[in-house]
Each structure stands twice: as C-alpha cells, then as structure tokens.
C-alpha positions as CSV (number, residue, x, y, z in Angstrom):
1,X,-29.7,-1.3,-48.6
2,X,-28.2,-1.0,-45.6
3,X,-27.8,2.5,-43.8
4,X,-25.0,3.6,-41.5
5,X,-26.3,5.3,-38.7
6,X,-23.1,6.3,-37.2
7,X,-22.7,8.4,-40.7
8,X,-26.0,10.0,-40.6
9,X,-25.5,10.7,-37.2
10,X,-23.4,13.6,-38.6
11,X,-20.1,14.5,-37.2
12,X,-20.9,14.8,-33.1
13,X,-21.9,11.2,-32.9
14,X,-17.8,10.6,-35.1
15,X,-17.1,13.0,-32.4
16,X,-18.5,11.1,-29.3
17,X,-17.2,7.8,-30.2
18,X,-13.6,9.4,-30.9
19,X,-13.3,10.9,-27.7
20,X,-14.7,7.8,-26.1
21,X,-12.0,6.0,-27.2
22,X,-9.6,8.6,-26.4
23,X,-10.2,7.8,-22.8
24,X,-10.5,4.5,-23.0
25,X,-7.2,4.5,-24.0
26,X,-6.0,7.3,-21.1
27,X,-7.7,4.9,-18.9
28,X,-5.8,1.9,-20.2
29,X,-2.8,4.0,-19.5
30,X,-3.4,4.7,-15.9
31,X,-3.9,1.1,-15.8
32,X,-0.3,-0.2,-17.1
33,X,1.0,2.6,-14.7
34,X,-0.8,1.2,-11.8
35,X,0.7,-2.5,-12.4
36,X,3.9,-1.1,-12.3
37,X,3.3,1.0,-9.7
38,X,2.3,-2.4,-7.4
39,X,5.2,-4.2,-8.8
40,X,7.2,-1.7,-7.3
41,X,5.6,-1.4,-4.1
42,X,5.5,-5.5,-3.6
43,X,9.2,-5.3,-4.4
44,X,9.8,-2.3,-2.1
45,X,8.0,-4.5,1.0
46,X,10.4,-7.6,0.1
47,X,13.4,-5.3,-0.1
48,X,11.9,-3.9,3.5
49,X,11.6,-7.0,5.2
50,X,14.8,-7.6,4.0
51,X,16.2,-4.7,5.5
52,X,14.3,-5.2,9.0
53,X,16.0,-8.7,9.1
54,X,16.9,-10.9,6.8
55,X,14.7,-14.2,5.8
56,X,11.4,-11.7,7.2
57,X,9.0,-12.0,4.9
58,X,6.7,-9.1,3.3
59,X,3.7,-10.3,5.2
60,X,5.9,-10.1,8.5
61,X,6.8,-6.7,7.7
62,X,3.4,-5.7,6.5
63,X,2.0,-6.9,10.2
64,X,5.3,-5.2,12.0
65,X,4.6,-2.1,10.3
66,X,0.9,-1.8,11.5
67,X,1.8,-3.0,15.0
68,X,4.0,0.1,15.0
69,X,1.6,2.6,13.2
70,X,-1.3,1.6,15.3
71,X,0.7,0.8,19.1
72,X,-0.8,-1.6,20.9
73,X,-3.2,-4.4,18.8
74,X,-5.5,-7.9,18.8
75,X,-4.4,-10.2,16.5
76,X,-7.9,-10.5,15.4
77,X,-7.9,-7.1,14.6
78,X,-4.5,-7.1,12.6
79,X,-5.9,-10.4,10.9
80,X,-8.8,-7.8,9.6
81,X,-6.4,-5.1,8.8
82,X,-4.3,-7.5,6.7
83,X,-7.4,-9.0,5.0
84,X,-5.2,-12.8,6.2
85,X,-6.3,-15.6,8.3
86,X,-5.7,-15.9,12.1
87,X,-3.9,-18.2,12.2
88,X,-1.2,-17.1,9.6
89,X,-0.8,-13.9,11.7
90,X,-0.3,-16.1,15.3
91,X,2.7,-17.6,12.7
92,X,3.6,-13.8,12.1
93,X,3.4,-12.8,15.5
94,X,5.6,-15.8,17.2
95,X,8.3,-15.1,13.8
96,X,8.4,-11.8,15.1
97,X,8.3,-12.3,18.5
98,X,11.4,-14.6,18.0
99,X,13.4,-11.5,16.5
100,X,12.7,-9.5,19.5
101,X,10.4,-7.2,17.3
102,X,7.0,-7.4,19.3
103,X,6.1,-8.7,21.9
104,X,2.7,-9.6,23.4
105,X,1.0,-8.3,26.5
106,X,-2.2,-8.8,28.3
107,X,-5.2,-7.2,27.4
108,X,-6.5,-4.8,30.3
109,X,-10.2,-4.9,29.1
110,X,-10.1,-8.7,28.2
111,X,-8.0,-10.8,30.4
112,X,-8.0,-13.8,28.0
113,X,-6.8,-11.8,25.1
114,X,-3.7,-10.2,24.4
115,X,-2.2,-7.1,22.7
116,X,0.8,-7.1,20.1
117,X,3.1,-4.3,20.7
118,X,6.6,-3.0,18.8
119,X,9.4,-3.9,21.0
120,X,11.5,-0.5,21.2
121,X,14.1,-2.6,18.7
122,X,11.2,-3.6,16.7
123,X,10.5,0.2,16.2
124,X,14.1,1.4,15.6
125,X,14.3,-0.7,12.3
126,X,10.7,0.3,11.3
127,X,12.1,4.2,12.1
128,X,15.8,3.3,10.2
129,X,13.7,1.8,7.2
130,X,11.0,4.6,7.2
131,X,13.8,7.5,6.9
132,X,15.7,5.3,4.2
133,X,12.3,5.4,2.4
134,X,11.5,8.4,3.1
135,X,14.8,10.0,2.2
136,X,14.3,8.3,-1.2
137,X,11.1,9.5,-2.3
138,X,12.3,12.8,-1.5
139,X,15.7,12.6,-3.6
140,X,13.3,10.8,-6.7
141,X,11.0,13.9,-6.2
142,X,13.3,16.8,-5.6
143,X,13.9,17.0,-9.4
144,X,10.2,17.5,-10.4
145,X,9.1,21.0,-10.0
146,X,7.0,21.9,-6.9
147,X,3.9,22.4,-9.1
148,X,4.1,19.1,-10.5
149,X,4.6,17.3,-6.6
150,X,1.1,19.4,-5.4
151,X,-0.4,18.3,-8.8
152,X,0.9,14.6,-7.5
153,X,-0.6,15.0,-4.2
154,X,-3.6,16.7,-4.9
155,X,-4.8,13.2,-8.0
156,X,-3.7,11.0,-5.1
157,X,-5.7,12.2,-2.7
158,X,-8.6,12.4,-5.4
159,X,-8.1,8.7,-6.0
160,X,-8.0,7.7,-2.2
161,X,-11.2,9.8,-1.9
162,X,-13.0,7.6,-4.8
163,X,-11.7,4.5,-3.9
C-alpha cells in the first residue's frame, strides 16, 4: 500500500506547494515581461542609430553613446564596457570617425595610446536623440499615476541593486 505523504502532511504542506507554484508562475511572468522589455530596447538602439545617421549600426551607437556619457576614453576600455573585441570597436571607432562623430586624440599619460572623444556634432545628435527619448518616456508615463511611477522607480532600483 502506498502512502501519500503530501496528504498526510495535512493542509500546510497543500499550502506550501500551492504558493510555491504561485510564484513560480509570477516569476515566469516577470520573465515574458523582461523578453519583451529587451526586444524593445534592442529595437529602440536600431531605431537610435538610425536616427544618429542612417546605415549606423546599434553597436556604433551603443559605443557613441558611452564615448559621450563617459568624455574622453581607450578603446580598450570601451572594448570592456561593451563586453566586444578590440578590434570590432577600432572598426566602430574609424565608422564613426568617418561621420565626424568622434574623433581621437592623444593620450597625455600614455603617448602611444589614444583617447576617443564626442565631436561637438557627435554630441548634438546623442543630445537631439536623448530629448526625443526622453520626451517619450515621459508622454508613455504621464498617464500612470505618480504613485505608480515611484512604485516603478523604487522595483527598478531594487533589481539594479540585486543584479
């Protein structure tokens, strides 16, 4: 005879396993969200490389956006930031360097390095493309109720903090 031990475990262990599943599935949920969260963003970067010129692609932006975040940069140091080979951000630097976007200048405490820097046109568009973003996040979130955008805010910032 066999016995079934979740049944004699009485109505907490029916309990346990219920709410186990519960957030399993919640978790699950946060999950689907996420991949269409990141399909968004990866879209968002395309349409933004777009939008700083046309034929750029997201990588290029991605590298053109740090440059202008961070001011004056190694390559080696933007090929750690970007988690990409060297040699595919020389490629980014020279694509960029060809649109007037960056430019590169010698390294004061390395003579045979150099540093990538935003060109001031290179920083207008990331400024044009940052206020277009900007002003669309706030228009998407201007209908929620304040509560609700703190609420937002506050679970992102608990995420960053765990991750």
């Amino acid at each position: 005879m066999s016995i079934d031990h979740d049944a004699q475990a009485g109505p907490a262990a029916a309990d346990d396993a219920a709410a186990g599943t519960a957030h399993d599935l919640a978790i699950g949920a946060v999950e689907e969200q996420f991949a269409l969260l990141i399909n968004r963003i990866r879209n968002g970067i395309r349409d933004r490389a777009e939008r700083i010129s046309p034929g750029l692609q997201p990588a290029g932006y991605k590298l053109l956006s740090m440059v202008s975040r961070s001011g004056a940069v190694r390559a080696g140091a933007l090929a750690e930031m970007l988690a990409i080979d060297k040699s595919a951000v020389s490629r980014l630097i020279h694509q960029l360097e060809a649109l007037g976007l960056v430019t590169k200048t010698p390294d004061p405490e390395d003579g045979r390095a150099s540093l990538v820097v935003a060109t001031p046109e290179g920083e207008r568009r990331m400024e044009s493309t940052k206020a277009s973003d900007q002003a669309m996040l706030y228009q998407q979130l201007s209908s929620w109720d304040e509560a609700e955008v703190r609420r937002l805010a506050e679970l992102l910032a608990k995420l960053n903090d765990t991750l």
